[in-house]
N, C-alpha and C positions, 0 to 999 in steps of 0.2 A: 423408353421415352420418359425425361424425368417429370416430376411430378407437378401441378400446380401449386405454386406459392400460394399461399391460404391469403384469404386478402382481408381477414381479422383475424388477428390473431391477441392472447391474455396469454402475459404471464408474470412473476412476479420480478424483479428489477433490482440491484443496489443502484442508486445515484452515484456517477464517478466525481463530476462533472457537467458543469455546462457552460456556454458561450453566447452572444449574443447573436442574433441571426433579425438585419435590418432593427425596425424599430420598436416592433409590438412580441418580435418570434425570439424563441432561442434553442439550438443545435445542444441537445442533451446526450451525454455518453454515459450508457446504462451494461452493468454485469449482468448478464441475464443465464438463468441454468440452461436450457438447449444450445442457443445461438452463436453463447459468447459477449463478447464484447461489442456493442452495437452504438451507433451517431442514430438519433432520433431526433426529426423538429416538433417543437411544442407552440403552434400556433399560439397566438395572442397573450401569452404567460408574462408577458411585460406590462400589460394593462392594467390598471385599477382594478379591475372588477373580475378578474381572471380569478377562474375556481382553483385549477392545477397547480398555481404557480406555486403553493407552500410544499404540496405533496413530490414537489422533485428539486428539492434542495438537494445539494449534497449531501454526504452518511445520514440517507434514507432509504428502508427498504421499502418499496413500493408495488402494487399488484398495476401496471400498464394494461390497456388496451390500443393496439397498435393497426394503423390501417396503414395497408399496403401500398406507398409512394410509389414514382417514379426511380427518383434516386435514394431518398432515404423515407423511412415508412414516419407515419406521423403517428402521436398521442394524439387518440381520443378521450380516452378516460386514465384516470391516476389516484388510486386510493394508499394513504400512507399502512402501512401493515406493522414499522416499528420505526423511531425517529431516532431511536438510541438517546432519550431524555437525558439520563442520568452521565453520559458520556458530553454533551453539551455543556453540563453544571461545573464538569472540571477540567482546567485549563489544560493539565498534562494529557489529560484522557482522551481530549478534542486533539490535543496536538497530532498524539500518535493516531488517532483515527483516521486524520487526515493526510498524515503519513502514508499508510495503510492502504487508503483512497488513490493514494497516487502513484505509488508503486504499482497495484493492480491494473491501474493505466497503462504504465509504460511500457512494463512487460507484458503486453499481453498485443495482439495484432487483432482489427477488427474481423469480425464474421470469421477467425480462425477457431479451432476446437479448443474449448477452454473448460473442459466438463472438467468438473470437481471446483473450476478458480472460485465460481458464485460459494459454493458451501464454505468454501475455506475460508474465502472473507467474511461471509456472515457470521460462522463460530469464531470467529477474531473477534469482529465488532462486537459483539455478543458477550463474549468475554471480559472486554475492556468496559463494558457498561455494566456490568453486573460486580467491578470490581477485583478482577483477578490481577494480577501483579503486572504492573504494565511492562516491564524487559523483560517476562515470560513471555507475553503473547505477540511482543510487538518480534523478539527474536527468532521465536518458533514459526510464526505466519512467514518470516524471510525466509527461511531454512526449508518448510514447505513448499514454497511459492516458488521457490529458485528449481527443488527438486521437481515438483510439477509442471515447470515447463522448460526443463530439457538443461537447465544451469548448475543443476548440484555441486555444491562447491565440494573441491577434495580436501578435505581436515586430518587426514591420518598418512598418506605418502606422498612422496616429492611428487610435483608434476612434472618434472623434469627427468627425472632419473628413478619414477616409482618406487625407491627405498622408503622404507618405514619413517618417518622422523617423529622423534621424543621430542614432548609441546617444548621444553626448555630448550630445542635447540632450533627451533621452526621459525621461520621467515615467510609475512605475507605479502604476496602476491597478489593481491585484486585483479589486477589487468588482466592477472593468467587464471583464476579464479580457484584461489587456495593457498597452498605452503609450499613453501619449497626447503631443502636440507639450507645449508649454509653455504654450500658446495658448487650448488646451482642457484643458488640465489646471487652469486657475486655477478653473474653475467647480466643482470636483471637492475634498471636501475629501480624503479619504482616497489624494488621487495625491500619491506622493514622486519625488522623483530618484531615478534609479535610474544603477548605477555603470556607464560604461558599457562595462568594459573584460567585467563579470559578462553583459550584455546582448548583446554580440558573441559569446561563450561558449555562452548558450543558445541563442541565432540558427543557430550553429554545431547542436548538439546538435538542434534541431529537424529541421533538413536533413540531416545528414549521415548515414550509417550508422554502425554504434555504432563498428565499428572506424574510422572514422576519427573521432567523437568520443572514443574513449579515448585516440589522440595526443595531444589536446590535452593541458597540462604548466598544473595549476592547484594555485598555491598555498594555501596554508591560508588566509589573508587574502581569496583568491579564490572561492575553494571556500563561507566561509561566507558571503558578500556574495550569492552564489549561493545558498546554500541558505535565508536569509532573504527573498531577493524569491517562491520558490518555496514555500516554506510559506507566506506569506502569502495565494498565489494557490489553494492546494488549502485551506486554511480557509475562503477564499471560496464555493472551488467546494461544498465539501460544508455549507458554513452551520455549522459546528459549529469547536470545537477538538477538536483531535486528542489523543488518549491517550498515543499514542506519542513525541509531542514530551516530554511530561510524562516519558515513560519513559526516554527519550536522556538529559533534563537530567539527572534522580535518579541514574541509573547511572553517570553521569562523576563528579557528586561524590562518589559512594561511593568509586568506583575513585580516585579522587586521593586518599580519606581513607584510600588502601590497603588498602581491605578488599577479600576474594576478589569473585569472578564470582559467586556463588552468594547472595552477602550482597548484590552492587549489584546484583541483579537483585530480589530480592525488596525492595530497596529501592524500585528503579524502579516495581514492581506496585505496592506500597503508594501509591507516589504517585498511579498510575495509576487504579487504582482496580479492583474486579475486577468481572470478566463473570457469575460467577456468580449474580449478586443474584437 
């Protein structure tokens, strides 16, 4: 006989996400360590006088207390536990947080098993706020993320034909999720060259532990050669484009047209689009 659903339950939370729900509510989507990925409403968080509403912004780690709905369980209580300050202060660091934020979404299926995803985005976010090299950890969290839930991409033999392929002669694949020879690449219309000096790098970063993937010394040239074959491959994965790409582009041209953090970010939203519809 299975067991009774606890009808309070605490635990602590990342904010993914949230949406509006009528006039006063809003439908929050929280990483949570047992659960998983969970839809929660937060009564009256739209109000003036609403206590909760700062504590579940998005990249916010939060302690909930949750009372057992009908169809989705509601916030009672919401204590912020880290806001990620210093990732707020800088525009790249919010970008890729919110990056971070929304790949976690997409990949992930609600109330599915998602043990380890909560820790791995926290040591992400955690990372990015304290400083560490943003194409370290924004790379390694995909490469993780992907192998943690069942997408590990293949960087060392054809998908096609499992022969070895040398980075210098490798062709990505996204759609297939990986490389292929040159051989089997020609049947494939969506496989490119891929550079292979970027290919060695995430080879690296797949194997290695992160401290020894942050030694690696990659330049800007490097760096986005890298982060283009890598977005390509998580657009794959979740079937979708991503918000957040949208939200990176907006916010760099704001900030080169010199306007404050505050202006390129709500620039970025605009483009983005917002959650709350």
């Amino acid at each position: 006989m299975p067991g009774r659903v606890p009808r309070v339950v605490r635990t602590p939370a990342i904010v993914l996400r949230h949406r509006r729900l009528g006039e006063a509510d809003r439908i929050v989507t929280l990483l949570t360590p047992g659960r998983g990925k969970i839809d929660v409403i937060a009564k009256g968080v739209l109000r003036a006088r609403s206590r909760m509403a700062g504590h579940l912004e998005p990249l916010t780690l939060v302690e909930v207390v949750l009372a057992h709905g009908r169809s989705m369980d509601v916030v009672t209580q919401a204590q912020t536990i880290d806001a990620f300050p210093a990732a707020h202060d800088d525009l790249d660091r919010l970008s890729a947080a919110m990056y971070l934020l929304e790949l976690a979404d997409r990949i992930t299926v609600e109330h599915a098993d998602a043990e380890g995803l909560h820790d791995l985005l926290h040591v992400a976010l955690v990372r990015l706020a304290r400083g560490d090299g943003q194409q370290v950890v924004t790379r390694t969290f995909e490469l993780a993320l992907l192998d943690a839930t069942g997408f590990r991409p293949e960087l060392t033999a054809c998908l096609r034909c499992s022969m070895p392929v040398a980075a210098e002669a490798a062709w990505w694949a996204p759609a297939e999720g990986g490389v292929m020879c040159a051989s089997c690449a020609r049947a494939h219309q969506d496989a490119q060259p891929i550079d292979a000096t970027a290919l060695r790098v995430l080879r690296a970063f797949q194997t290695q532990t992160y401290e020894e993937a942050g030694r690696i010394r990659l330049t800007d040239e490097l760096a986005a050669r890298m982060e283009q074959a890598m977005h390509a491959l998580m657009r794959a994965v979740v079937e979708r484009d991503l918000k957040s790409a949208q939200f990176v582009s907006a916010a760099r041209r704001a900030r080169v047209a010199g306007e404050g953090i505050e202006a390129a970010i709500d620039a970025a939203r605009d483009t983005a689009g917002d959650d709350e519809e």
